[in-house]
C-alpha positions, 0 to 999 in steps of 0.5 A: 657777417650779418648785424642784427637789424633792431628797428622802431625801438625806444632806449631811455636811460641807459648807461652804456659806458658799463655795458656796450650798445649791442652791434647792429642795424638800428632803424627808426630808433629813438635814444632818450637820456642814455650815455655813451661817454667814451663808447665804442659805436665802431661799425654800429649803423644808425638809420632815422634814429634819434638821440635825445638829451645824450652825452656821446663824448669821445666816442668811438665813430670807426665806420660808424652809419649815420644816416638821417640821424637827428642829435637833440639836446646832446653833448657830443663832445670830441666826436671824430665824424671823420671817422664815420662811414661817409657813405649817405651820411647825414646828420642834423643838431640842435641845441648840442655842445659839439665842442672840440667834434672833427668833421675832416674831410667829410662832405655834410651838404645842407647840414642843419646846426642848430643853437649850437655849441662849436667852440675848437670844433674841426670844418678842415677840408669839409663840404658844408655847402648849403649848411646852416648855422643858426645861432651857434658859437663858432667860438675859435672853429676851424674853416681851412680849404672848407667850401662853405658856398651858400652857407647860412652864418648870418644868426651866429657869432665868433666867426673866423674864416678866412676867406682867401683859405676857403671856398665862400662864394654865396655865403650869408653873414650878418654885419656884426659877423662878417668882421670875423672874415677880417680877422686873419688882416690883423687890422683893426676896425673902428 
């Protein structure tokens, strides 16, 4: 079955909790302002699109394409990445609320989180080799067998990994953040 190919489109201010986005091929779109709340994206493929200013909460992600997708000022939470078409699947954040969100399993090399919001968020299993997280709260995430090797943490804050549980080798940590590699000792640092 052949989906629609829908390219160079802008979308701005629509609410597709009502009425679902169409399924097809979108390329080079760009989504100003629209709410996906607890949508079906299921098999909707998303090439060098854009989401500005959106709320895609609990989505429906089921073999859903993200490739070279950019999330700006977007509130994602709850979204199960994991459910995602792995297959080139690349996204970068900035300044979004992905509280809660699960990347399981996924490899998400050279990931860019940017003034993030990552609180209970899900890194279980997860390639985020070379990723960045500048000046995100990672407030209670989960790192667990997470390869995290040359990973950029040093701008963030509420980090907790263990380090015996995770791949970390080349990772970057500021001082002030690198006590969350401790805390699984539970010792107590004066």
């Amino acid at each position: 079955m052949n989906l629609p190919f829908i390219a160079d489109k802008t979308f701005k201010n629509k609410d597709y909790t009502t009425k679902t986005l169409a399924k097809g091929e979108y390329d080079n779109c760009t989504f100003i302002n629209c709410n996906f709340s607890e949508s079906y994206l299921s098999t909707i493929s998303f090439l060098e699109c854009e989401f500005i200013d959106c709320n895609l909460s609990l989505t429906k992600t089921k073999e859903t394409a993200f490739k070279d997708v950019v999330f700006n000022n977007c509130k994602l939470l709850g979204v199960p990445f994991q459910d995602c078409n792995p297959f080139l699947f690349s996204v970068r954040f900035n300044n979004c609320i992905l509280s809660l969100a699960s990347f399981y399993n996924l490899k998400i090399k050279f990931t860019t989180f940017k003034s993030c919001k990552l609180e209970q968020t899900d890194f279980t299993n997860t390639d985020l080799t070379a990723s960045t997280f500048d000046e995100c709260d990672l407030h209670k995430a989960i790192f667990d067998s997470s390869i995290i090797e040359r990973a950029d943490f040093t701008t963030s804050k509420n980090i907790s990994i263990n380090p015996e549980n995770n791949r970390i080798k080349g990772a970057k940590f500021s001082k002030a953040n690198a006590l969350g590699l401790l805390s699984h000792y539970n010792i107590d640092i004066l």
